[in-house]
C-alpha positions as CSV (number, residue, x, y, z in Angstrom):
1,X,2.9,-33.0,23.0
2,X,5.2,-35.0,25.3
3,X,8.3,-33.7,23.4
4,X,7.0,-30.2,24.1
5,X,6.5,-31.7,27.8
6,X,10.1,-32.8,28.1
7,X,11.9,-29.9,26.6
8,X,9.8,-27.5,28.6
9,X,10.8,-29.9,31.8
10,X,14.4,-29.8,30.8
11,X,14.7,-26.2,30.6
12,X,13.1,-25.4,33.8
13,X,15.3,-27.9,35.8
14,X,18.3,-26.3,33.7
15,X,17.4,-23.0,34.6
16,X,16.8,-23.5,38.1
17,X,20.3,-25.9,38.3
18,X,22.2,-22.8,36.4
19,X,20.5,-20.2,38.7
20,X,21.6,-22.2,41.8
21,X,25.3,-22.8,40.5
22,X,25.8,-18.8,40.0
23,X,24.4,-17.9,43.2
24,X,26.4,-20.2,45.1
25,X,29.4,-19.3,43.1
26,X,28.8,-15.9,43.3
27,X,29.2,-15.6,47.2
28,X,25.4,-14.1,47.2
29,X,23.5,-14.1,50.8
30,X,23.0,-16.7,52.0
31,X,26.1,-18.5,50.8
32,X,28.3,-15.7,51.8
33,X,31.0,-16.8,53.7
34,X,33.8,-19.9,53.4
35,X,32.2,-22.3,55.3
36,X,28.2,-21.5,54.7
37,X,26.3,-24.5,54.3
38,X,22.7,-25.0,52.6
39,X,20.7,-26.0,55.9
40,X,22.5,-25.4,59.1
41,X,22.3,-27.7,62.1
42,X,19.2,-25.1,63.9
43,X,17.6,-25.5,60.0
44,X,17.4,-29.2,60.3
45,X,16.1,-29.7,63.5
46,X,13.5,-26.8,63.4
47,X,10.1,-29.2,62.4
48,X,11.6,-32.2,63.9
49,X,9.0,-32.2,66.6
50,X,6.3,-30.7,64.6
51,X,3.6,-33.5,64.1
52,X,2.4,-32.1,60.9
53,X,5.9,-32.1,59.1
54,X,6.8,-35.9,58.1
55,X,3.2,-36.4,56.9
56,X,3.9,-33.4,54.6
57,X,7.1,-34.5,53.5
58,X,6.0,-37.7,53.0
59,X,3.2,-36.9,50.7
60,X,5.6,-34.9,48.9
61,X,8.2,-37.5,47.8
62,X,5.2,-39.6,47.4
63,X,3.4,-37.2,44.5
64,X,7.0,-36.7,43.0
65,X,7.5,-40.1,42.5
66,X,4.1,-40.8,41.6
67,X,5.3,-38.2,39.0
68,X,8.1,-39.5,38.0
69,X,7.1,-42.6,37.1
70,X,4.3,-41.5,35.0
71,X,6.7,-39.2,33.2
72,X,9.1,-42.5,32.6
73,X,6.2,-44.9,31.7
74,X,5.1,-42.2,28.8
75,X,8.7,-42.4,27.5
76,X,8.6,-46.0,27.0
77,X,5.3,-46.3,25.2
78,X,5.7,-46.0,21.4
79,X,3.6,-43.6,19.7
80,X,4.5,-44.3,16.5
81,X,4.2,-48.1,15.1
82,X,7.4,-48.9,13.7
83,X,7.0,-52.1,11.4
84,X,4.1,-53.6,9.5
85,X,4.2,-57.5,8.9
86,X,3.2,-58.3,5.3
87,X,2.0,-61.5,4.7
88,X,3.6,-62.9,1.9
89,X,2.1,-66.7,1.8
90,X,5.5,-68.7,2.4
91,X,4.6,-68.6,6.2
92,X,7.4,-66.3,7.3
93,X,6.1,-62.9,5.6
94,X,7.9,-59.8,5.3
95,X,8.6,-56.1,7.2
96,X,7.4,-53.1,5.5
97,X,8.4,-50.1,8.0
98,X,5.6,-47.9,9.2
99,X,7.6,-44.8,7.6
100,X,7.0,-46.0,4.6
101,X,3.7,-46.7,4.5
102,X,3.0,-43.8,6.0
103,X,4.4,-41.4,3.5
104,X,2.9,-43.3,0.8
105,X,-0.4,-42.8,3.1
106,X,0.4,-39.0,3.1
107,X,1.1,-38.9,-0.3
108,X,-2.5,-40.1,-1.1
109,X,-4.4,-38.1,0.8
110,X,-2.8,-35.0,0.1
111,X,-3.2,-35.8,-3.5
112,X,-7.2,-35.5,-3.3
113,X,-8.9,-32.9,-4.3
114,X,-9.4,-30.6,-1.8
115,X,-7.2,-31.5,0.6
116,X,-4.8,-28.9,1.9
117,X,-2.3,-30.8,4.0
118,X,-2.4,-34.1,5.6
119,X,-0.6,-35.9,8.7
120,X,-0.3,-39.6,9.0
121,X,0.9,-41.6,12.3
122,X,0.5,-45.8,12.2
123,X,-0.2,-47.0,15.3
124,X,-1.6,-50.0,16.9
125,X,0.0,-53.7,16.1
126,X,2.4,-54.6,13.6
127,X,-0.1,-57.6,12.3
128,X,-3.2,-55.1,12.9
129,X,-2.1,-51.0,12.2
130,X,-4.3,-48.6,12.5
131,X,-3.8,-45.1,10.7
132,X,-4.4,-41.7,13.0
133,X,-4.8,-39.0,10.0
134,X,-5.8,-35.6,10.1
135,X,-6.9,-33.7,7.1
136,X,-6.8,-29.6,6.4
137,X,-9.6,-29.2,3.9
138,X,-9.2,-26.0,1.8
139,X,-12.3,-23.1,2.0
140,X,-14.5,-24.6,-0.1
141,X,-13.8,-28.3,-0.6
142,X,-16.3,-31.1,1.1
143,X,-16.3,-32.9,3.3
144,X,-17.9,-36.7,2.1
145,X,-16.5,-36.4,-1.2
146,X,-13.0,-36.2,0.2
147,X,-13.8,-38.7,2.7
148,X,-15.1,-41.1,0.2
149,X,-11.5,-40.5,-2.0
150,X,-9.7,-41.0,1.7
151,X,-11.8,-44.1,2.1
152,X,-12.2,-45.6,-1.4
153,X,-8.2,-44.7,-2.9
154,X,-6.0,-43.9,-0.2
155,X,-6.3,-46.3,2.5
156,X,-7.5,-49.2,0.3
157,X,-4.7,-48.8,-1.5
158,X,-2.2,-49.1,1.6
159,X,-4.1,-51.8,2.9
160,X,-4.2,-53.6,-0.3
161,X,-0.1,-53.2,-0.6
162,X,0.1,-54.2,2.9
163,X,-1.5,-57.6,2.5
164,X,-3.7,-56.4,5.4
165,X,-7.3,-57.7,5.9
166,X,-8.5,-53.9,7.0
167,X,-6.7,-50.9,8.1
168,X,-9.1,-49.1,10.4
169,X,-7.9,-45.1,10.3
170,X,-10.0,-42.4,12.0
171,X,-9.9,-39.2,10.6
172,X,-10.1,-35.7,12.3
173,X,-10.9,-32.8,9.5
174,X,-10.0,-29.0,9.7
175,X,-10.7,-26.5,7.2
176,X,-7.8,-23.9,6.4
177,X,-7.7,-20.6,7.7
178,X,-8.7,-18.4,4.9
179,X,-9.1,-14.5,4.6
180,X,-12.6,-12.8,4.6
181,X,-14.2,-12.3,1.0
182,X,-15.8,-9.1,0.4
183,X,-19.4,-9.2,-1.1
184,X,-19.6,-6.4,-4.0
């Protein structure tokens, strides 16, 4: 989601920074003649007196950078868990990468019966992941019984070769899009 947000972001700033540059470059009204300038002396000064206007602008710069900064703090925050400590007993243990473990995640869940397509993301601690999957049943597979595989093979096995005490994972299930069957 926020890599649809930032491309999305990026393009209308582009656009509008492109659209801008031509018009100015093009000699269009209002930038017409040599020495036009964005905001003449009369366009600065017009709200100067108005006691409405700084409050306005103000509040603007205010929700921008209020903005801003909640765009820049969802850049920093990992979504995705990038290392899992395995303890190995000699004290100083070992990094598995989350990559790994979740492809060997994905690769057990979308081997049970039923199961259409799977997507696996760690997250969570390095010393305490937790597992984000979401399952596409096909038409007429169930639910508990592929639930039960998910539960008793999958993730027991990735927490087993993770030296983990319990990998806690929740689970979101879809059934595939099938078409209609006609009754004869």
């Amino acid at each position: 989601m926020l890599r649809v947000v930032n491309r999305v972001l990026l393009g209308v700033v582009g656009l509008v920074s492109a659209g801008a540059g031509a018009v100015v470059l093009a000699g269009w009204p209002p930038f017409d003649g040599r020495h036009d300038v964005l905001l003449s002396r009369a366009d600065r000064m017009r709200w100067r007196d108005a006691g409405w206007w700084w409050p306005v602008v103000i509040a603007a710069l205010a929700v921008l950078f209020v903005l801003a900064l909640c765009w820049l703090l969802a850049q920093l925050r990992r979504r995705r868990l990038r290392e899992v400590l395995v303890e190995t007993g000699d004290g100083e243990g070992a990094l598995l990468r989350g990559r790994a473990l979740e492809a060997a995640l994905l690769a057990d869940a979308e081997s049970l019966e039923g199961v259409e397509r799977a997507e696996v993301l760690l997250r969570g601690r390095r010393t305490t992941p937790e597992a984000r999957m979401g399952l596409v049943l096909e038409a007429r597979a169930e639910p508990a019984p592929t639930l039960d595989g998910l539960r008793g093979e999958a993730l027991e096995r990735a927490r087993r070769s993770a030296g983990l005490e319990r990998l806690p994972a929740e689970v979101r299930l879809r059934v595939a899009r099938h078409g209609a069957e006609r009754a004869r």
